[in-house]
N, C-alpha and C positions, 0 to 999 in steps of 0.2 A: 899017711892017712890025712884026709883034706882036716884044715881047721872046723869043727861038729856047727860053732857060731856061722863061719862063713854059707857050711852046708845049709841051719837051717835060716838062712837070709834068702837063700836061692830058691828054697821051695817055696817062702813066702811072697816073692817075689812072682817064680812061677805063680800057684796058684792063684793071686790076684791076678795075674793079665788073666788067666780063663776066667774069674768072673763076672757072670754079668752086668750088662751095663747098669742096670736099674739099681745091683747093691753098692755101685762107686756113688762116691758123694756127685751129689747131682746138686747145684746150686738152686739157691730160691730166687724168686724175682728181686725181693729186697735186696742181694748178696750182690746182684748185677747191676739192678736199672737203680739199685743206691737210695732207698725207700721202700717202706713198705705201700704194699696196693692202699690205698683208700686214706693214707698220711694224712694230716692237713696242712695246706696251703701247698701242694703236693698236686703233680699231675704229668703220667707220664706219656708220651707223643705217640705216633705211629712206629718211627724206625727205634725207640726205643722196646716198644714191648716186643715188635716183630725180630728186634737182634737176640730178645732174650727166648723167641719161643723157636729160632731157627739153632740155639743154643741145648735148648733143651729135645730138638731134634736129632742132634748130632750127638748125643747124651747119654740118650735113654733108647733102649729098643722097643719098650712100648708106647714110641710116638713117631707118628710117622706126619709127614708137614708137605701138603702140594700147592702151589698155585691154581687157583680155578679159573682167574681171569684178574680183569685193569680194571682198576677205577677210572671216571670221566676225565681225571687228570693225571691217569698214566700212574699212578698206584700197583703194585701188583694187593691182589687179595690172595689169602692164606688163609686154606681151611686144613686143620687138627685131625688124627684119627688116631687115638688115645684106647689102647685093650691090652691084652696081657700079650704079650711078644708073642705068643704061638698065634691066635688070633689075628695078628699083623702079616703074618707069612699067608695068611689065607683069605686077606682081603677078596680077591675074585669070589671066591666061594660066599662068603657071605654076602658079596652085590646080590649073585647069581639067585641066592635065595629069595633075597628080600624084595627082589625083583618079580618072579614068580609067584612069593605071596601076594605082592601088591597085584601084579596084573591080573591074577587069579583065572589062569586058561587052567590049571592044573585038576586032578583031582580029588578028590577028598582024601584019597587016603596017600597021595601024595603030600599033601599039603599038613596032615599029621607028622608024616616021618619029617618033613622039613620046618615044623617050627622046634620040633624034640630036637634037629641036629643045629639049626641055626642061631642065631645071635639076635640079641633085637640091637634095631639101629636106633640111636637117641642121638638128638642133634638141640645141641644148646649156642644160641648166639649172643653176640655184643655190639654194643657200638652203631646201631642202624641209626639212632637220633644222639648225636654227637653232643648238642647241651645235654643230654642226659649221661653226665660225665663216669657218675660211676658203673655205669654198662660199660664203659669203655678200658676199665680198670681190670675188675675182677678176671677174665678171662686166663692171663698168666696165672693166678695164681691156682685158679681150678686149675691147667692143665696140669702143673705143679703136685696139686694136693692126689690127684688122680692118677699121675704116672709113679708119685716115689710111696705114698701110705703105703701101710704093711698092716692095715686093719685087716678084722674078718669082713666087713661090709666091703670095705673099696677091693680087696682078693673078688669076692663074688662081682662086683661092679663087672673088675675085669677081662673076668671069666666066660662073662653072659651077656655083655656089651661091647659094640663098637660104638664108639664116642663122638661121632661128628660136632669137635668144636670150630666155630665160627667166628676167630678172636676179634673180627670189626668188619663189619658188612658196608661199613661208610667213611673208609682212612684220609679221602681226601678231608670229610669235615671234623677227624680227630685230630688232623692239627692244625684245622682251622680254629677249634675252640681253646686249644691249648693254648697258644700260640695268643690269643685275646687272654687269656685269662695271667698267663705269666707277664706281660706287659702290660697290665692294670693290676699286680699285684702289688696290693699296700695304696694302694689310690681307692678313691669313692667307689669308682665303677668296679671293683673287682671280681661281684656278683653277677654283672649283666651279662647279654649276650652278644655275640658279635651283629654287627650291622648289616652284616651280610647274611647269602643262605648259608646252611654249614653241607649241603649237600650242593653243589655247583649249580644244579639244574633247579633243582626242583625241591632243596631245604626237608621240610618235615616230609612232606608227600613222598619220601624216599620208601617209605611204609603205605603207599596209597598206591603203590606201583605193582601190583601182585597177578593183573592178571593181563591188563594191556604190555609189561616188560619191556617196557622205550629205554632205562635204563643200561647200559651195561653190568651195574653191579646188579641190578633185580637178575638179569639176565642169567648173570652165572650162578648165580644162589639156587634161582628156580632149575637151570639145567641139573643140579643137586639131589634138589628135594621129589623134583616130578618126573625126572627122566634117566639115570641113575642109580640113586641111593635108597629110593623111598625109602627114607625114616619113621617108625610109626609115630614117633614123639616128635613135636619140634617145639621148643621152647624158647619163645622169644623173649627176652628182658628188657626191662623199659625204666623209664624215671616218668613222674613220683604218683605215688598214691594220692589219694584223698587228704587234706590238711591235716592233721595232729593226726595221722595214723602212721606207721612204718612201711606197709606191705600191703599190695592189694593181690589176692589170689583166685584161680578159681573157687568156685563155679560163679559163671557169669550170670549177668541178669536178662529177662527175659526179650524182646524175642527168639526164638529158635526159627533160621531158617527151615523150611521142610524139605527141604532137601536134601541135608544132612540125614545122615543114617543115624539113628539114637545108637546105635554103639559108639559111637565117636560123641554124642554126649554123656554119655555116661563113663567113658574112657576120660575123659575131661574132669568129669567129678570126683572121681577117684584119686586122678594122681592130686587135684587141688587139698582131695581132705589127706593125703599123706605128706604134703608140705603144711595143711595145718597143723596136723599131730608134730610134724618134726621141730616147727614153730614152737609148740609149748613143751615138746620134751627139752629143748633147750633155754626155754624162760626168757621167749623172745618176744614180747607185747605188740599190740599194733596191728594185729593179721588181720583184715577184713577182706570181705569178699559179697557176691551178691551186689555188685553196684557199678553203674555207669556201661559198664562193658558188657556188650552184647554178641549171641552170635547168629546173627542175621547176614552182616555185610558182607560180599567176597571180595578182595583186593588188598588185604594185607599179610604181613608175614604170618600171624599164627592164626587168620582166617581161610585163606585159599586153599589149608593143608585141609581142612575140615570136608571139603567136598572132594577129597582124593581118599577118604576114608584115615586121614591119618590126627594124633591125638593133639591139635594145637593149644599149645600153653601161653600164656603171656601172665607175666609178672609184674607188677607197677611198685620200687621200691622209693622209699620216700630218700628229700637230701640229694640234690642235684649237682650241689657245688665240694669242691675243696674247703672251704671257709667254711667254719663251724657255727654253728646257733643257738641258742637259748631259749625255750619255750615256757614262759613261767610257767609252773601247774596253776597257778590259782590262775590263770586264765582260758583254762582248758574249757573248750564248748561244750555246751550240753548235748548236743549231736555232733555227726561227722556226714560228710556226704549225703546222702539222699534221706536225710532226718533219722538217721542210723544215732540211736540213745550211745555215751558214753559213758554209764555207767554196771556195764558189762550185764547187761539183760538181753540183749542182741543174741540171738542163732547165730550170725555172719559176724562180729563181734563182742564175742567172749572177755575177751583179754585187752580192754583198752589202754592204749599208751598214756600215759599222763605227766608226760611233759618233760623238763630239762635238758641237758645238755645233747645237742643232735651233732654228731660228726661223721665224716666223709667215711672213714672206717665202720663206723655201721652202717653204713647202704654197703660198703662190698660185702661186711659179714651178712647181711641178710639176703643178697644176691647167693651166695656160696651156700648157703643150709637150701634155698630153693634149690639150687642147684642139684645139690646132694637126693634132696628127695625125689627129683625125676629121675636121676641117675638110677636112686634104688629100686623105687617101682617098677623102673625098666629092668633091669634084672632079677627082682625078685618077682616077675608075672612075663618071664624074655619069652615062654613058649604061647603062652595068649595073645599079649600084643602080637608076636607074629601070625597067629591063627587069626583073630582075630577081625584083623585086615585082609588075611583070604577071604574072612566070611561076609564082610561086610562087600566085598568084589566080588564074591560069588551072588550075592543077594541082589548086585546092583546089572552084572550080566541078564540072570534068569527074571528080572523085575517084568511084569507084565503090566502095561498101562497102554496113555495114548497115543506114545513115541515107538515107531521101529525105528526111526533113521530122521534125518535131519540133510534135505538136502542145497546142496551151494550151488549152483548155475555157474561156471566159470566165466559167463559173458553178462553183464553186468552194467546199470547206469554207468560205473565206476570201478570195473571189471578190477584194477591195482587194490582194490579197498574189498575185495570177494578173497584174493587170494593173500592179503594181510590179515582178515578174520581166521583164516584155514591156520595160517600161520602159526596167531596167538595160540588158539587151541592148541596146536601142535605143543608150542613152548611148554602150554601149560599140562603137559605128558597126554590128550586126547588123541586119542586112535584114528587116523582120517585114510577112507580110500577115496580114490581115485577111478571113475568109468572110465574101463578098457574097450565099451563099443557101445551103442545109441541103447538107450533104456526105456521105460515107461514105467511111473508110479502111478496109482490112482488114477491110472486114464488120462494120464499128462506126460508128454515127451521129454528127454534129457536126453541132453549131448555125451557123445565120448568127450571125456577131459573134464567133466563137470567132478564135485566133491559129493563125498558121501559119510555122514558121521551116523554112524546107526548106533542107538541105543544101548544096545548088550554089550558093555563094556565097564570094567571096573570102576571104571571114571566118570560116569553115568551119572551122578551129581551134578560135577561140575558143569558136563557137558547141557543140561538140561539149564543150570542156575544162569549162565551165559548167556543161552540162547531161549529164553522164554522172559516174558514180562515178569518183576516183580510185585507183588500185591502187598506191600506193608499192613499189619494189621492195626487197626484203629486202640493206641496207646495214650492212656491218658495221664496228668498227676495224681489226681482222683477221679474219681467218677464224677461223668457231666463237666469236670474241669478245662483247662487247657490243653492244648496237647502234648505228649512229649516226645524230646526233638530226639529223634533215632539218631545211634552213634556210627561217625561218619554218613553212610547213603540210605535210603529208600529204595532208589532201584537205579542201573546201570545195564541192563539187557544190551549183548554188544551188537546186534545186527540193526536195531534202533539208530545207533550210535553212530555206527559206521555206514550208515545208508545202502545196506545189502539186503537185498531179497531172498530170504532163505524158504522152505521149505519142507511144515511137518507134516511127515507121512504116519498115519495110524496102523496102514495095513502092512503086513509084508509083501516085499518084490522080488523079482531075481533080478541082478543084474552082474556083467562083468568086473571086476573090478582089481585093481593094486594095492595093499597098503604102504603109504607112501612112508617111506625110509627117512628122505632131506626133503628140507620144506619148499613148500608151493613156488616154484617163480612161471611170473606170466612166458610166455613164449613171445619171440623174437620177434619186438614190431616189422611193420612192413615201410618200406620207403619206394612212392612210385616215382620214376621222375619226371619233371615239370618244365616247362617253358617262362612261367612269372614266379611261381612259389608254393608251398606245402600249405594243407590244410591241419590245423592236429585238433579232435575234439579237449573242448571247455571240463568238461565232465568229469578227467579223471586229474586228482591233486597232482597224481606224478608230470602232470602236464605243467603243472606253477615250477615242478622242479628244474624242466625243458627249458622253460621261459627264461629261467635267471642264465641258466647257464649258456643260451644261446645269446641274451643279452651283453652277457657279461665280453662273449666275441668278440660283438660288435655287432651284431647280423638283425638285422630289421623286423619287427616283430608287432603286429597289428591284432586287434581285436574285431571280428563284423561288429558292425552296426544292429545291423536285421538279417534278417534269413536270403541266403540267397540261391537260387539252386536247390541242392540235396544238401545245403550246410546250413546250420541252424545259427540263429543270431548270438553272438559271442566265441563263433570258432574262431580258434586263434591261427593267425596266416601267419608264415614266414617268407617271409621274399626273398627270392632266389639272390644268391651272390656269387661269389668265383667259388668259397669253399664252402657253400650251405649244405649242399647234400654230401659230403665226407662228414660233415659234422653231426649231421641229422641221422644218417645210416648209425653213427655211435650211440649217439642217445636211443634210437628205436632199438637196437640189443640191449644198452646198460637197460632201460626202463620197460621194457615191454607196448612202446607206444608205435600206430600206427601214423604215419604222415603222407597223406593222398595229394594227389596232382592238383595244383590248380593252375590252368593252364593261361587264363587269361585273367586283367586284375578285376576282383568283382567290383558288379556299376552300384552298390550299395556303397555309403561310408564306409570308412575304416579309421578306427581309433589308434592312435600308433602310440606304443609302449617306449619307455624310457627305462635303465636299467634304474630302479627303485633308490633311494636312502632313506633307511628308516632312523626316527630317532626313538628308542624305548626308553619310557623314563623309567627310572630306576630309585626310588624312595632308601634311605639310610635306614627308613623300617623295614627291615628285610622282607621280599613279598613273596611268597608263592608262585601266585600268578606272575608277575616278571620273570620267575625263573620258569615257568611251563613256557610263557610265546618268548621267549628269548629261544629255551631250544625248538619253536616249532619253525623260529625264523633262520633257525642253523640249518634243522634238518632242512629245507626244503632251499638254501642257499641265499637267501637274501643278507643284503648287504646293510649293514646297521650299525651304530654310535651308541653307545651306555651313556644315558641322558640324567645327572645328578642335580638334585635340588642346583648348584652353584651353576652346571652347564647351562640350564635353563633362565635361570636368569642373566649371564653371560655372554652364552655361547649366540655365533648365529642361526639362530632358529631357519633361516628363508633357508639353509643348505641342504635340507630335509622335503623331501616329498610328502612327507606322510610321518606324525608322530603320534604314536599310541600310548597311552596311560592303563595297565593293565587292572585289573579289578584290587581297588581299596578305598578304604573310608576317605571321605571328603575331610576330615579331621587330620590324619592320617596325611594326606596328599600335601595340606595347605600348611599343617603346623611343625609336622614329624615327632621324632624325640621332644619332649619338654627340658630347658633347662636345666641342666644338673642332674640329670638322670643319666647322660651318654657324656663322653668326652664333648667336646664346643663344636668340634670340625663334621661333629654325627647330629647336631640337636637343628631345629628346627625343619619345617619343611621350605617349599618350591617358594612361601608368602606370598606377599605382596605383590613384589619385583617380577616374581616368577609368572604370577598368574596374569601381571600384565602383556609381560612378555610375548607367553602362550597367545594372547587376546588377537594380540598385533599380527603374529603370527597367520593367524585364522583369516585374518580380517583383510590381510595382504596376499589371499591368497592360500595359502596353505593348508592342509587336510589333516585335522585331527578325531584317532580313533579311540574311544572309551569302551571300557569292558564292563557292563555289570553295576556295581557301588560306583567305578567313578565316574559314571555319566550322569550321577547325581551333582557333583563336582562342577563338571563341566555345564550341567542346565540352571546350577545357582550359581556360579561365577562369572559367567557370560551373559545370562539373563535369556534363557534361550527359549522359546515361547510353546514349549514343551513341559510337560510335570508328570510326574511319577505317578503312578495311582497306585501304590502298593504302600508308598511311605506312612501313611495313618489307620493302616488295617491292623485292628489286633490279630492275633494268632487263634483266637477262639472265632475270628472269622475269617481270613485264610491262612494258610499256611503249606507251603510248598517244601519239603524240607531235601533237597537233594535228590529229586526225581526227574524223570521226562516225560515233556510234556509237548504237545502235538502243537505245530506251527508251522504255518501256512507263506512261501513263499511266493515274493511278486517277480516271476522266473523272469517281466521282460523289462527287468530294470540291468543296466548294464551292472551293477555292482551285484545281483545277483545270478551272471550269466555261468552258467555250469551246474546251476543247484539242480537239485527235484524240487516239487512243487510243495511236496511236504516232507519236515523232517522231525527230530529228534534234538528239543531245545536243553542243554543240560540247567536247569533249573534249582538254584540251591537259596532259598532266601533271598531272590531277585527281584526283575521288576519289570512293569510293564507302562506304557506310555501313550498320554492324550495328549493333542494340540491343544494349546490353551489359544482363545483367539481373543487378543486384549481389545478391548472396546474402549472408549475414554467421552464423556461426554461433555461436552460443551458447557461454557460457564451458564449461560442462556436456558440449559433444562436437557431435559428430553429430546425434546425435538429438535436439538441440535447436536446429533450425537453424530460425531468423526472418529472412524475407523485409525489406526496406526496399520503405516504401510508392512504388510504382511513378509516376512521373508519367506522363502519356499521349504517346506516341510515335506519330505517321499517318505513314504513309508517302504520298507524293504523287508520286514517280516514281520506277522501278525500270529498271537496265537489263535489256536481255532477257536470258535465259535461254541460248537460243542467234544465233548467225550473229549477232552481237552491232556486230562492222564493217560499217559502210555506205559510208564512202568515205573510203580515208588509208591507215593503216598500223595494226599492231596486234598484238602479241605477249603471249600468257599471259591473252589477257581472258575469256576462256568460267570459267575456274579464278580468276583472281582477283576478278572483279566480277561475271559471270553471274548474275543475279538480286537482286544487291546491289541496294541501295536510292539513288537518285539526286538523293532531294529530300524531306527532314522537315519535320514542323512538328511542335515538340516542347512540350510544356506546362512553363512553368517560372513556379512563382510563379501570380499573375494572370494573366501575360500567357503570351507563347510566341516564338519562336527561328524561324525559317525557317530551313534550312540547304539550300542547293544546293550538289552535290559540281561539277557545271560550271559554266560562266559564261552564263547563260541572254540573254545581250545581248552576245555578244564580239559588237566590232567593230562592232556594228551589223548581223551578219549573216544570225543565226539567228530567224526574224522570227518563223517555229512557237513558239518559245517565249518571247514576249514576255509573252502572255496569264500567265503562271504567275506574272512579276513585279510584272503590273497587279494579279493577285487579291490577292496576299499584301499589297500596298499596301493594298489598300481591304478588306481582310479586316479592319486595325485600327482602321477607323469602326464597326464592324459591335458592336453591343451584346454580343451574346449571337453566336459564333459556335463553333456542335455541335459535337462530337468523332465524326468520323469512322473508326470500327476499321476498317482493312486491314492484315493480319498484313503487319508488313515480315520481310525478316530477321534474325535472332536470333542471339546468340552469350550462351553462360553463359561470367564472370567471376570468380573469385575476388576 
C-alpha cells in the first residue's frame, strides 16, 4: 500500500494544476515593478508597467492583453480585456453584439433579446497627457484589483462587463516624463516639466486629435472605440482638478451641443452622481463638479464618443507629481473654481477638501474609486446601456429634419482633400457610399464615383456636427458681462476647413450606390508624354508632396508666372529629363495626380524651385505649434534643422531658405524659461544675440515665417511698419475664441498660387493687420514734412469685409478686423517677413490653407521673387 502522506501530496498536487488560473497567487504590481502605484518620489516607465500587465496576462484567464498599434516612436500600444474567463472565450460574441446595438439596423425586438444576452463594453484609459503622471500609474493596479477581487461587486463587474483597459494611450511621453522626472530627483527642478513635448508631435493636443486622427495612436484608439468595439462608456482620466479640490466629476457645465442625443447626457449624469455617491461612501472630500468642462466641443477623447451615442466620462484628479505637498488649511479659499463657496453649501460641492498633506497615492486612490463606479454602473444598468445606445441609433436613423444625405463631388478645387474628408469620416465609424452610375439631386447632376453620407444612420450626430457650421451660444460671466471663453473650440466644421464643397440635400433621391468597406483613394493619376515637360495643377497639397520628392531627385521644377494657354498662373512644370517620366508615372499612382504634356517651354516666366531647407525654431518652452508644422513639414517631406535658442544665435542662419517661428508669446520667444525655474542649459530664450541674428538674417536676404502671436515678435523686434489691431481690444468688444472666420484671398500673388479665393481662417485669439505709414516731420514745422522711404508691404490675405463668422463664435469682428489684412509679406532688408495673424496649420486641420505655408517656404528658393501691389489696409502713424 502506497505511503497515505505521499498519496495525499499527489492529489494535492494534482488538484492544484486543474485550478484555475485566477485562484493561483497572481502577483500585485507592487510585488513586481517593486513599489506601490502612486509611492512617493516613485514613478514607474512604459516597459515596466507594460512587463507587469503582459505578466498578468500570462496569469490570469480573465485577462486577455493585444496590441492595437505603435506609437510615433515605435511603441507598441496595449489594450486590456479584463471579464470573467467564460466571457473571454466569447469575445466575438460580445463584438458582434455591441456592434449591432451601436449600428442599430436591427430590430426592436432584436435588439431586446440582445442587450438581455449581451455584456456592456466599458472602456477606462490612462496616460493620454503624460505630465499627468498619476493617469499613468493607476491602470496596473485596476487591472489587478479587477482580475483577482473575490467580492460580490467585482464577481457581477465580471459577469456583466467586458473591460476595455487602455493602460497608456501616449508611452512614447510616459517615459518621456519619467525619465525627467528620475533625473531631477532630489534637485530644485524636480516638480517641473520636461522642455520638450511629451507626445512627439503634437504634446497636450494628443486629446485635441479626435476627429481629424493625424496621429497613429489617435488612430488606433479611435479604430476601437468607432469601428470595433463601440463601448457605451468610455472613461477618460486626466490630471488635475480645480486648486484645493481632489476630483472634478461629471456633470459638466453648460453648453450642451445639440446634437448630442439627451440620452447620452443624462447617461453622463448618472454615472457622474454614482462616482459622487461612491466618493462619500468612502469619505473621500474634494468631489466637485459642474465647472469648467463642457460638452459642446467634438475632438477629444471623452467628447467625440458623445456624438456616436456613447456615454463619455472624464475625470480631472488633483496631484500631478510623485512629490508630496502640504496645503496649510488656514489657507484654504473661500471659493474654488468658478466662485464655487468652500464651505460645503455648493449642489456640485458638498464635501470640500480642507487642506494638508497631498500625496501621489491619493490621486491613484481616487482615480481607482472613479474607476470602480463606472465599472459598477456598467454592470449594474449592462442591459440599458446596451439598449440604450440601440435607441438613441434607432432615433438618429428615423430622425426626420433638413438632412437626407450629404453629398461629396469626388472632382474637386483639391479633389486629394475631398477624398481625405470621406476618409476622416470613415475613421471616425460614418457610413459613406459611393455612386455606382450618374445621379441627380434636387435638379443638380453627380458623377459615378462621387461620395454619398445620407443621414439615416446611427452616427448621425456626428455626421451632421462635422459637416454643418457651428453656432456657439452667446455665454457670459454674468449678464451684460464679459464673455466667457468656451472650453477648447467654438466651431471646427471640416469642409470649411479642408476647402471641400459638399452638398446638403433636404429631399430624397434614388441613386446607385456601394458602401464602401476600405477608404477612399483617389484613382491613378494620368501621365501624358511630353517633348519639354509635365504640367501638374497648384491646387492640390499632394502636389507640395510631388514637389519635394521630385526635387529631392534632382529633376527641375518651376512655377508659371501667369496664365498661360489652358494652364493657370502658378502650375507647376516639370522639365523633362532622362528619367522624369519613370519618376512621375510613380508619383501619379502613389498620389493620385495628373501630369499633362507640355510640349513646348511656356513664353511666360517661370519661377524655378530649389529643393527647400527649412529651419523651425524650436523654443525649450515646449510648443504646440512646433510640434503641429514640424509634423506637417514631415508629412508632406520637406527637408528641415530643429532650430534651438543656442542654434540661432550660433548656427549659420544664410543655410536656410526659409525659417519659421511657429505660434508663441513674444515673452516666450525672446526670454524662455526664467532663471531657476528650469535647469541653466533649458532657461532663457533666443535674446538678444538671437534676435540679432534672425535681423541679419532677414536683411541679407533670407525669408522668415511667423505664425499668429509670433508675428507680434517679429513686427516689434524688427520694427516692421506693420501693427496689430487686435492687441488693445477688450474681449467685451471683440472676441474671436477658436472659430472660423471668412478670408479673402489675393489668388495672383505668387505666394498665394493654388488657393481659392476664399477660405476658412482657423481663428483662436489672433490677430489682424494695418500698415502703419510712419510720417516724420521736419525740425522747420509742418510744412516741411519728409516721408521715411517705405518698404513694400503685399498683403496676401485679408478677412472679409462682411458676415465675416463662418462657424464658432464671434463678437465686435465686422468693426475690429473686417477688412483687415490676414497675411503679409513684408520687405525688410534683402530678404522679407511672412507674417500670418492665424495659425494656417492648427492642429493639422485647416488643410485649405496649407498651400499658403508650402509657398512662402519655396518662395525663399526663388531668385528673384516680384513684388506684388494689392493695397492692404492702412493706418497714418505719428
Amino acid at each position: 500500500m502506497k505511503n497515505p502522506i505521499h498519496s495525499l501530496i499527489f492529489l494535492c498536487i494534482t488538484f492544484t494544476s486543474f485550478l484555475p488560473a485566477f485562484s493561483q497567487k497572481i502577483p500585485s504590481p507592487e510585488e513586481i515593478i517593486g513599489f506601490q502605484m502612486g509611492a512617493d518620489y516613485k514613478i514607474a516607465d512604459y516597459t515596466q508597467i507594460t512587463n507587469y500587465l503582459k505578466l498578468l496576462d500570462e496569469k490570469s484567464e480573465r485577462v486577455m492583453m493585444e496590441q492595437i498599434g505603435t506609437s510615433v516612436l515605435g511603441k507598441p500600444m496595449y489594450l486590456m480585456f479584463i471579464s470573467s474567463e467564460e466571457n473571454l472565450k466569447n469575445l466575438n460574441r460580445w463584438k458582434e453584439i455591441s456592434t449591432k446595438m451601436a449600428r442599430a439596423r436591427i430590430s426592436e425586438e432584436e435588439a431586446q433579446q440582445l442587450a438581455e444576452e449581451g455584456k456592456a463594453i466599458v472602456w477606462i484609459d490612462g496616460g493620454i497627457h503624460s505630465t499627468e503622471k498619476a493617469a499613468t500609474q493607476f491602470p496596473p493596479e485596476l487591472a489587478y484589483k479587477v482580475a483577482t477581487e473575490e467580492t460580490s461587486e467585482m464577481k457581477k463587474i465580471r459577469e456583466n462587463v467586458i473591460f476595455l483597459l487602455m493602460p497608456n494611450i501616449n508611452p512614447d511621453g510616459l517615459d518621456i516624463v519619467a525619465d525627467w522626472y528620475k533625473k531631477n530627483l532630489d534637485n530644485p527642478y524636480e516638480t517641473t516639466n520636461p522642455p520638450v513635448l511629451y507626445h512627439y508631435y503634437v504634446g497636450h493636443d494628443d486629446n485635441r486629435d479626435w476627429f481629424m486622427n493625424t496621429q497613429p495612436e489617435t488612430r488606433a484608439v479611435t479604430n476601437i472605440l468607432f469601428r470595433e468595439w463601440y463601448p457605451q462608456i468610455v472613461h477618460n482620466q486626466h490630471q488635475s482638478s480645480p486648486r484645493w479640490t481632489r476630483i472634478f466629476i461629471p456633470p459638466f457645465s453648460k453648453p450642451v451641443n445639440p446634437h448630442i442625443h439627451p440620452g447620452v447626457v443624462h447617461g453622463v449624469n448618472m454615472v457622474g452622481n454614482e462616482m459622487a455617491s461612491r466618493f462619500a461612501r468612502e469619505n473621500k472630500p474634494g468631489v466637485v463638479s459642474d465647472v469648467t468642462f463642457t460638452m459642446w466641443w467634438n475632438g477629444g477623447l471623452r467628447t467625440a464618443p458623445y456624438f456616436h451615442n456613447q456615454i463619455g466620462i472624464l475625470t480631472e484628479t488633483a496631484h500631478t507629481t510623485p512629490t508630496p505637498r502640504f496645503y496649510p488649511p488656514d489657507s484654504l479659499p473661500k471659493t474654488v473654481g468658478n466662485g464655487i463657496p468652500t464651505d460645503g453649501t455648493a449642489i456640485n460641492y458638498p464635501d470640500p477638501w480642507k487642506g494638508g498633506a497631498s500625496h501621489f497615492r491619493g490621486a491613484v486612490e481616487y482615480m481607482l474609486t472613479a474607476a470602480m463606479a463606472t465599472l459598477s454602473i456598467g454592470a449594474d444598468r449592462k442591459d440599458k446601456w446596451l439598449y440604450d445606445m440601440y435607441k438613441m441609433g434607432r432615433d438618429a436613423i428615423e430622425k426626420e429634419d433638413d438632412t437626407f444625405a450629404y453629398i461629396v463631388p469626388a472632382e474637386q478645387w483639391d479633389s486629394g482633400e475631398a477624398h481625405n474628408l470621406v476618409n476622416i469620416l470613415m475613421q471616425g465609424g460614418v457610413e459613406v457610399h459611393q455612386a455606382t452610375r450618374d445621379f441627380a439631386a434636387e435638379n443638380k447632376s453627380y458623377k459615378k464615383g462621387d461620395f454619398i453620407l445620407y443621414g439615416g444612420q446611427a452616427f448621425r450626430p456626428y455626421v451632421k456636427d462635422l459637416m454643418e457650421k457651428q453656432e456657439y451660444p452667446d455665454q457670459r460671466l454674468y449678464p451684460g458681462g464679459p464673455p466667457k471663453t468656451p472650453y477648447d473650440l467654438a466651431g471646427w466644421t471640416l469642409p470649411m476647413q479642408m476647402g471641400v464643397e459638399v452638398a446638403k440635400v433636404k429631399d430624397a433621391f434614388d441613386a446607385k450606390t456601394q458602401l464602401l468597406q476600405d477608404f477612399a483613394k483617389p484613382a491613378t493619376g494620368k501621365v501624358t508624354s511630353a517633348s519639354f515637360g509635365y504640367a501638374l495643377s497648384h491646387r492640390e497639397n499632394s502636389s507640395t508632396l510631388a514637389v519635394n520628392k521630385l526635387l529631392a531627385e534632382g529633376e527641375k521644377v518651376h512655377w508659371l508666372s501667369e496664365a498661360s494657354g489652358n494652364m493657370e498662373s502658378g502650375t507647376i512644370i516639370v522639365e523633362k529629363q532622362s528619367n522624369t517620366e519613370q519618376f512621375i508615372k510613380g508619383l501619379a499612382e502613389e498620389l493620385g495626380l495628373n501630369f499633362e504634356a507640355v510640349n513646348a517651354k511656356p513664353e511666360v516666366s517661370l519661377y524655378t524651385l530649389q529643393q527647400p531647407k527649412v529651419g523651425l525654431y524650436k523654443s525649450w518652452d515646449a510648443n504646440m505649434d512646433e510640434g503641429w508644422t514640424r509634423w506637417l513639414l514631415d508629412q508632406y517631406a520637406f527637408v528641415y534643422d530643429t532650430l534651438h535658442d543656442q542654434d540661432v544665435r550660433e548656427a549659420d542662419l544664410s543655410q536656410y531658405h526659409a525659417i519659421i517661428i511657429p505660434d508663441q508669446s513674444p515673452q516666450a520667444i525672446l526670454h524662455g524659461h526664467s532663471p531657476h525655474t528650469m535647469p541653466d542649459e533649458y532657461t532663457g530664450g533666443m535674446g538678444l544675440a538671437g534676435t540679432l541674428a534672425l535681423q541679419n538674417y532677414i536683411e541679407q536676404g533670407g525669408t522668415l515665417i511667423t505664425f499668429d502671436e509670433a508675428s507680434d515678435f517679429a513686427i516689434q523686434q524688427f520694427g516692421l511698419p506693420v501693427k496689430n489691431v487686435t492687441s488693445s481690444l477688450a474681449s467685451k468688444d471683440f472676441f474671436i475664441p477658436g472659430s472660423l472666420i471668412k478670408a479673402i484671398v489675393k489668388t495672383e500673388h505668387p505666394l498665394a498660387y493654388g488657393m481659392q479665393d476664399t477660405v476658412a481662417a482657423s481663428f483662436s485669439h489672433s490677430r489682424a493687420f494695418e500698415i502703419v505709414r510712419q510720417s516724420r516731420e521736419g525740425e522747420g514745422g509742418k510744412e516741411d514734412i519728409e516721408k521715411a522711404p517705405e518698404p513694400s508691404v503685399e498683403t496676401l490675405v485679408s478677412y472679409a469685409k462682411d458676415d465675416l463668422l463662418m462657424s464658432g463664435w464671434a463678437l465686435g469682428e465686422k468693426k475690429a478686423i473686417g477688412g483687415k489684412a490676414a497675411a503679409l509679406r513684408v520687405q525688410h532688408g534683402e530678404g522679407t517677413v511672412v507674417l500670418f495673424g492665424f495659425r494656417p496649420q492648427f492642429r493639422g486641420q485647416p488643410r485649405a490653407t496649407y498651400k499658403l505655408v508650402f509657398n512662402a517656404i519655396y518662395s525663399g528658393t526663388i531668385d528673384s521673387m516680384p513684388t506684388v501691389q494689392v493695397e492692404p489696409a492702412v493706418s497714418e502713424s505719428e
